[in-house]
C-alpha positions in Angstrom: 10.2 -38.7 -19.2 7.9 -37.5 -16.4 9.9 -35.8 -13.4 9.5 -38.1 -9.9 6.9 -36.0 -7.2 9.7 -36.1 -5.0 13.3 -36.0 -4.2 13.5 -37.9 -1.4 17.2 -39.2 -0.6 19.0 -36.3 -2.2 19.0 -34.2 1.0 19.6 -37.4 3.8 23.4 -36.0 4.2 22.3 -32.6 5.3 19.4 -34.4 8.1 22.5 -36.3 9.4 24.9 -33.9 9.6 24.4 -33.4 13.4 24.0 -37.0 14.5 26.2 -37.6 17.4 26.6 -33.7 17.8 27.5 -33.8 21.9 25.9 -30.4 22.1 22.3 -28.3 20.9 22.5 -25.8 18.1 20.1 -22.9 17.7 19.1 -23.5 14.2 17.8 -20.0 13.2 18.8 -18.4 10.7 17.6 -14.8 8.7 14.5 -16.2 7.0 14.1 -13.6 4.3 17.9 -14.3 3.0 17.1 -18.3 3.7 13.8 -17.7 1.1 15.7 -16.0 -1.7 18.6 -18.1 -2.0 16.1 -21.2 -1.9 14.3 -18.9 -4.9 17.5 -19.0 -6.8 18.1 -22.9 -6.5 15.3 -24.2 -9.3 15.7 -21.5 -12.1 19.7 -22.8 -11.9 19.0 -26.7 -12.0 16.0 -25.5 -15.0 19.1 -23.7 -16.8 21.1 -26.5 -16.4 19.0 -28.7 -17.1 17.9 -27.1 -20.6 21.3 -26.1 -21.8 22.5 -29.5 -21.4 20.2 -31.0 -23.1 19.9 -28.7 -26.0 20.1 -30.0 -30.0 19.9 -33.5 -28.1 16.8 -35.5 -29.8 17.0 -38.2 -27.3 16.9 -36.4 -24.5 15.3 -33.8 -22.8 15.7 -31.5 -19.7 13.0 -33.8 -17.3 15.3 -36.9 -18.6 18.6 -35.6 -17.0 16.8 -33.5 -13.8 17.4 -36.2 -11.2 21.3 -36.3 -12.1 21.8 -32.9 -12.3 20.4 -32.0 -9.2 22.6 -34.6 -7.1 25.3 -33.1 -8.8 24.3 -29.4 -8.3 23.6 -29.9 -4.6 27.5 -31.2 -4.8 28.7 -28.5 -6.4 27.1 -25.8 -4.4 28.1 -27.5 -0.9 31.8 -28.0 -2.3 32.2 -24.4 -3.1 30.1 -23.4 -0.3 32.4 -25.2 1.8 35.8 -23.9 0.1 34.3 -20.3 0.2 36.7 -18.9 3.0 39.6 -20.3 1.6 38.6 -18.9 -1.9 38.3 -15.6 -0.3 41.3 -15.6 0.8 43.2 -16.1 -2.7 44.7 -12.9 -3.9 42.5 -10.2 -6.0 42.8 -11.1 -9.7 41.2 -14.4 -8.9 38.0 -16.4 -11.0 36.8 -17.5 -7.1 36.9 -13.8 -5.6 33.3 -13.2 -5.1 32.0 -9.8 -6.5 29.5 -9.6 -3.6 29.7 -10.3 0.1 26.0 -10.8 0.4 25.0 -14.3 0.8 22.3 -14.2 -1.7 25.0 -13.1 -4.5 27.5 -15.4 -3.8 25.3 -18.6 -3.9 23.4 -17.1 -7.2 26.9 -16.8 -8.5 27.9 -20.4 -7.3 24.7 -21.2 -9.4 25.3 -19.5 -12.7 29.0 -21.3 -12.7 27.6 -24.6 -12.4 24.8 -23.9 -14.6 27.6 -22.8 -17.4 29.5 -26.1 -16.5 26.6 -28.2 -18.2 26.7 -26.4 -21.2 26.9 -29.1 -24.2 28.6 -27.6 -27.3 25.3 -26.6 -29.4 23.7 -24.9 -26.2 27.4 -23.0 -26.1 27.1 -22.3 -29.9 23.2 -21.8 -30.3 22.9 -19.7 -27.1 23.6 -16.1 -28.4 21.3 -16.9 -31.6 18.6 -18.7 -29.6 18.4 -16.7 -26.1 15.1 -15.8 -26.5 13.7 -19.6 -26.8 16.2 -20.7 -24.6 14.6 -18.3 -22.0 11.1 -19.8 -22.7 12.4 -23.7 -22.1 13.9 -22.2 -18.9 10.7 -20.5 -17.8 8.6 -23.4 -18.8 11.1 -26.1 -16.7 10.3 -24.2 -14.2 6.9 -24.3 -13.8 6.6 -27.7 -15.3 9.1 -29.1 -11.7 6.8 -26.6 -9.5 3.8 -28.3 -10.6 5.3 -31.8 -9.9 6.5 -31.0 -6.5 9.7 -32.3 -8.3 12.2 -30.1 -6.2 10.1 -28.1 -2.7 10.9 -25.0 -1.1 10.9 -27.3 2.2 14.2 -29.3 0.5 15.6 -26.4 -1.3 15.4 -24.8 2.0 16.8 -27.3 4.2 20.2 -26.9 1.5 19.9 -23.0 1.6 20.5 -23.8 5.5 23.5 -25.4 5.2 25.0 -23.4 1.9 24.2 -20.1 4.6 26.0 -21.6 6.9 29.1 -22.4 5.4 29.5 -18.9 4.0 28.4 -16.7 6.4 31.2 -17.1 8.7 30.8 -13.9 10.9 26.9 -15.5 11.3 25.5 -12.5 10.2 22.7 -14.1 8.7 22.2 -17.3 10.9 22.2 -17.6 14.9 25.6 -19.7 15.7 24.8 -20.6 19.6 25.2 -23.9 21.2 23.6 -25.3 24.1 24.3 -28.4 26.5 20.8 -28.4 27.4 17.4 -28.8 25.8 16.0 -26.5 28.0 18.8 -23.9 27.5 17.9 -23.8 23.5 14.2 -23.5 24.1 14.8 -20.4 26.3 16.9 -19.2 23.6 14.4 -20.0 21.2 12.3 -17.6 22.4 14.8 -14.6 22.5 16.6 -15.4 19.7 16.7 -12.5 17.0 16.6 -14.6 14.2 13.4 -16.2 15.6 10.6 -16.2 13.3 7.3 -13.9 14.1 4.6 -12.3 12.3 3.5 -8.7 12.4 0.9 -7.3 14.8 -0.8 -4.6 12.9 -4.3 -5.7 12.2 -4.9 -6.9 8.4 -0.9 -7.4 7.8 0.3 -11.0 7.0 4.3 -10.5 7.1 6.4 -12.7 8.3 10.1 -11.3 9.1 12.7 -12.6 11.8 12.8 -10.3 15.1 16.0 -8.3 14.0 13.8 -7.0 11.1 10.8 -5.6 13.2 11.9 -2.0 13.2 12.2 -2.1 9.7 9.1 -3.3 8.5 7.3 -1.2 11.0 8.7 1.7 8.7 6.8 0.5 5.8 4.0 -1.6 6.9 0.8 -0.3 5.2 -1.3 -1.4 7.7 0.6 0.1 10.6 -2.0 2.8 12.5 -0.3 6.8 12.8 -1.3 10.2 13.4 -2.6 12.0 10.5 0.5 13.7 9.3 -1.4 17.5 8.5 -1.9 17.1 12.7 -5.5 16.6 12.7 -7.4 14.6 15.5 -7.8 11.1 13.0 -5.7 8.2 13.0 -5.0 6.0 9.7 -3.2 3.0 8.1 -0.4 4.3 6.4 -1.6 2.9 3.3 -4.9 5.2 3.4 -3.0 8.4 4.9 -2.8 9.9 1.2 -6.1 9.4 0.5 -7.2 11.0 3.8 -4.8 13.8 3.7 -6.2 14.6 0.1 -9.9 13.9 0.8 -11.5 13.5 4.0 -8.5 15.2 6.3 -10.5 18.2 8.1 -6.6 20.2 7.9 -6.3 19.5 3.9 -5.6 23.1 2.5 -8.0 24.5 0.5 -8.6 28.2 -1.4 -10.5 30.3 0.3 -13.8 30.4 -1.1 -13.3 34.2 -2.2 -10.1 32.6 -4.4 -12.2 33.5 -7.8 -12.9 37.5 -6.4 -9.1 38.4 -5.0 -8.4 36.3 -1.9 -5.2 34.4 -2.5 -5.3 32.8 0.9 -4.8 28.8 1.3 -5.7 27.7 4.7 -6.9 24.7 6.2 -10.2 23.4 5.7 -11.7 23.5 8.8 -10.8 27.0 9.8 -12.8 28.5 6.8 -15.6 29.3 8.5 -12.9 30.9 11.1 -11.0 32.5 8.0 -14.3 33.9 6.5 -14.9 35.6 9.7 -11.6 37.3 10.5 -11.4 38.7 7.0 -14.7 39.2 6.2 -13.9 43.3 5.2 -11.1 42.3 2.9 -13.7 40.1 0.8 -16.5 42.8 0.8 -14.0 45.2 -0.6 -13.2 42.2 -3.2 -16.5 42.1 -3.8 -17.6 45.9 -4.2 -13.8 46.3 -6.6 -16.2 43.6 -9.3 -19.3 45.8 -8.4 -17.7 49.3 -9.0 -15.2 48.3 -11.3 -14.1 51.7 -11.9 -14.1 53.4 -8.2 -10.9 54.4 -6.6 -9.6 51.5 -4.2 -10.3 54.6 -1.5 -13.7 55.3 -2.5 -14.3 51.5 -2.1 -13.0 51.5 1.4 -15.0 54.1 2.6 -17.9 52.2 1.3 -16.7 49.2 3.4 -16.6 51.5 6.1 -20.3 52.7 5.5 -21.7 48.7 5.4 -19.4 48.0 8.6 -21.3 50.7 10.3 -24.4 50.0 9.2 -27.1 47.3 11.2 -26.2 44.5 8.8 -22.9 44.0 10.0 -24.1 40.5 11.4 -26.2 40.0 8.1 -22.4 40.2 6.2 -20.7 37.9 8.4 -23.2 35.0 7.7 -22.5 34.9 4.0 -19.6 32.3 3.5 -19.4 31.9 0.2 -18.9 34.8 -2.8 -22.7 34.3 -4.3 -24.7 34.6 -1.0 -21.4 37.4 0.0 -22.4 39.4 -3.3 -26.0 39.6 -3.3 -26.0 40.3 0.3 -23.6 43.4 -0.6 -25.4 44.5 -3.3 -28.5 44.6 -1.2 -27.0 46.7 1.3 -25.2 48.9 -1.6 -27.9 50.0 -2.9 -29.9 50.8 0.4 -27.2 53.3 1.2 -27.1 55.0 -1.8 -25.1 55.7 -4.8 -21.6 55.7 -4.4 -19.7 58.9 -2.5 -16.2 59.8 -2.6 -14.1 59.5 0.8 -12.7 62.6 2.0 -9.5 61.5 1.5 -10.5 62.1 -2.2 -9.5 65.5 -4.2 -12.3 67.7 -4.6 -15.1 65.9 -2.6 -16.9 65.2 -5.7 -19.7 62.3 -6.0 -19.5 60.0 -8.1 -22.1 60.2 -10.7 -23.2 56.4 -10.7 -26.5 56.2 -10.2 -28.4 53.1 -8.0 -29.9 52.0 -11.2 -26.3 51.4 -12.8 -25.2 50.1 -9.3 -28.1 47.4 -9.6 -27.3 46.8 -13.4 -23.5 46.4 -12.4 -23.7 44.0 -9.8 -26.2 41.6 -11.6 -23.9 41.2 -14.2 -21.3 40.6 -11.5 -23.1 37.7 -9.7 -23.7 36.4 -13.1 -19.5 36.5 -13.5 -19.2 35.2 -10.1 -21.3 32.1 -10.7 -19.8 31.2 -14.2 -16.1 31.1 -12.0 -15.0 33.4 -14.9 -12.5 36.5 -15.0 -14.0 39.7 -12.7 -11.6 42.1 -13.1 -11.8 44.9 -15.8 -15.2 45.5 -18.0 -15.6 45.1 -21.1 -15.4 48.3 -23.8 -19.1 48.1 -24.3 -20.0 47.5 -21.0 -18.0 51.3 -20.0 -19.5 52.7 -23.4 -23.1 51.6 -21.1 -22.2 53.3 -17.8 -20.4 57.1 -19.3 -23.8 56.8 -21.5 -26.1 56.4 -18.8 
């Protein structure tokens, strides 16, 4: 039996309700609440529907869709209509709702009459069959979608009036009247259960006024400051991937990370970085040229370059390859290595430039690979007490 395209006639007592009605009513009402309980209306006539006509061979759930609707629409006004007084009847009670929300108490007003068309195999069958039973459901469904057999406009225009019967303390509906035409229409436009659509570029929602402040928390397409504080302003939805990529204040290593600096700082202050600590990464740099110098020996040799005419030549090397050969140039320009006076004895050290030079190519080398610099290798000292 093919389901009928439309259900005209089912819904005529809800458009009359109001006939005669001395005075005008603000018909608003939460549309996001309104939606989901209109969501919940088809699944419950499919599951009715199907379990009702279960193990039947001369019937099937399009065959009994037309009846069972009327009836369901019934049902759900009855209770709907009841629901205060229900409320009311003392705890221990089948009709004490385990929800207050709207949504909850119709889906439950639902499932009871769904269960109320059980037929006695569906009842029997059900536990050993759910899984197929869940596919004929599913399938009913769709099967009424594609026919236009129940709308969302109808299902809504009920959902209106179930709402209203339950939400007594109009929470989710707009319960003005109005002796005027003119009155409603300027109410209509202020009302906070008046429909409106967001107004950050590229977003589609649609949410009742009382709801702007919260979907301007979560729109994806509402514009904010970058949150690291730099000058850009982004969607939310592309703030990550700014922050992480393209932010100019995303932290970063400093490039001397792989020679001793342990310093995160923001990306666009590297240059900035490079320049305030610039003796702190030469002495990085001469502790993987002279591996085995005294830390004080080393500073006095930072010392010596800082004093020397390439000071300017040092500070434009921001990065650890152009920042070592640039050392190494001006290493061995001043000489083998001396001790400071700080240092017992005054003794020189006996590395020659020729080890110096052989010591720092083999450093660069490290550098460039990004592997370990500290400590040489046992063949490597074996080299340099030998020479």
């Amino acid at each position: 039996m093919d389901l009928p395209v439309t259900d005209s006639g089912v819904d005529q007592k809800f458009e009359s309700l109001n006939d005669g009605a001395p005075l005008f009513h603000c018909n608003l009402f939460d549309s996001e609440v309104l939606h989901k309980i209109g969501q919940h209306l088809l699944p419950g006539l499919a599951t009715a529907c199907v379990d009702n006509t279960s193990g039947d061979l001369f019937k099937n759930p399009a065959s009994v869709a037309v009846d069972i609707r009327k009836e369901m629409v019934d049902y759900l006004v009855q209770r709907s209509e009841s629901f205060v007084t229900e409320s009311l009847i003392e705890e221990g009670s089948p009709y004490v709702p385990t929800s207050d929300h709207p949504i909850d108490i119709i889906s439950d007003f639902v499932a009871d009459f769904a269960s109320s068309k059980q037929n006695l195999f569906s009842r029997i069958s059900g536990w050993l069959l759910s899984e197929n039973r869940e596919d004929k459901i599913d399938d009913f469904v769709q099967e009424m979608e594609l026919s236009g057999f129940w709308l969302m406009e109808r299902r809504l225009a009920i959902s209106q009036t179930l709402l209203k019967n339950i939400d007594f303390k109009a929470i989710f509906h707009c319960k003005m009247n109005f002796n005027t035409a003119e009155d409603i229409a300027e109410h209509s436009n202020l009302c906070k259960f008046r429909s409106m659509n967001c107004r950050n570029e590229g977003c589609r929602a649609s949410f009742c006024a009382m709801h702007i402040e919260n979907h301007d928390l979560i729109c994806p397409f509402k514009i904010l400051p970058c949150e690291q504080k730099c000058s850009e302003s982004i969607t939310r939805r592309e703030m990550d991937r700014h922050c992480i990529t393209l932010c100019p204040m995303k932290i970063v290593n400093c490039p001397f990370y792989h020679v001793g600096c342990q310093s995160s700082i923001p990306h666009c202050t590297t240059r900035q970085h490079c320049s305030e600590f610039l003796l702190s990464h030469i002495l990085y740099i001469l502790q993987v040229i002279h591996k085995e110098a005294p830390v004080e020996d080393l500073k006095y040799r930072v010392e010596q370059l800082e004093q020397s005419s390439s000071i300017e030549q040092l500070s434009e090397a921001q990065d650890v390859r152009s920042l070592t050969r640039t050392v190494k140039e001006l290493d061995l320009k001043i000489g083998p290595l001396e001790k400071c006076s700080a240092s017992s004895g005054g003794e020189n050290h006996t590395d020659s430039a020729v080890v110096s030079t052989h010591v720092a190519d083999e450093t660069e080398s490290r550098v460039q690979s990004s592997q370990e610099t500290s400590g040489a290798s046992p063949n490597h000292k074996e080299e340099i007490s030998n020479s």
